[in-house]
N, C-alpha and C positions, 0 to 999 in steps of 0.2 A: 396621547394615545395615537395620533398620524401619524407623530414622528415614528414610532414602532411600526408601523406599520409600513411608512415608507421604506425604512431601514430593512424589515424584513423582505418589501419586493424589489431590492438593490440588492439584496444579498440572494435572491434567486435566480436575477439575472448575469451574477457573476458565475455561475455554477457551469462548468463544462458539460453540454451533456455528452460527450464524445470523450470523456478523458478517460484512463484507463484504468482509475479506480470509482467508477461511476458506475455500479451493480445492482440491480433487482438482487436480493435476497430469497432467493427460491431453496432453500436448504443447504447443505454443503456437501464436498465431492472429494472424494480424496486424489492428492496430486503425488506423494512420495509415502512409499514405507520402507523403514531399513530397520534393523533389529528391536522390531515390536513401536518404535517410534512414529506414527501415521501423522504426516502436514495435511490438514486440511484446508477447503478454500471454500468462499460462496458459488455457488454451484451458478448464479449468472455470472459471476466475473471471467472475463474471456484472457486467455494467454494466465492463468494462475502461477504454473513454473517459470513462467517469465517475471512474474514478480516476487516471489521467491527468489529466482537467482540474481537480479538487482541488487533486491535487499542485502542479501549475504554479501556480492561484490562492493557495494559500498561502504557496506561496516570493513569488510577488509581492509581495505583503501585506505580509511581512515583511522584504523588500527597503527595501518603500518608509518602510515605520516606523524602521527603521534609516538610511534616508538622509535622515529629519527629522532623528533626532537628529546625525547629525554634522553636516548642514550649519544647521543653528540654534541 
C-alpha cells in the first residue's frame, strides 16, 4: 500500500503545472464554426486554436512523410 502511494506522489510531482494542456475544466467555449461543424474546447484551457492548429499541422506532416514512403 506505500508503494501506491509513493508512486502516486511521483507521479504528481512529474505533472507540469505550466504546460499547455494543464486546464481547470470550467465548461467549454466554442473556438471554430464552419458549415454547422462547431470545435469546442475547455473553456480554462488558454490558446485552444493553437492547439487545434498543431493538432491538424502535425497529422499533416505525418500524412505526408507516410505517403512518400509508399508511393516511392
Amino acid at each position: 500500500m506505500k508503494e501506491i502511494e509513493d508512486r502516486n506522489s511521483q507521479d504528481k510531482e512529474l505533472i507540469n503545472p505550466k504546460g499547455i494542456l494543464n486546464y481547470k475544466n470550467k465548461g467549454s467555449q466554442s473556438v471554430f464554426r464552419l458549415f454547422g461543424i462547431e470545435l469546442t474546447a475547455p473553456s480554462g484551457l488558454k490558446n485552444p486554436g493553437t492547439v487545434y492548429i498543431s493538432f491538424i499541422l502535425v497529422n499533416l506532416i505525418i500524412f505526408l512523410v507516410l505517403r512518400s514512403f509508399v508511393t516511392g
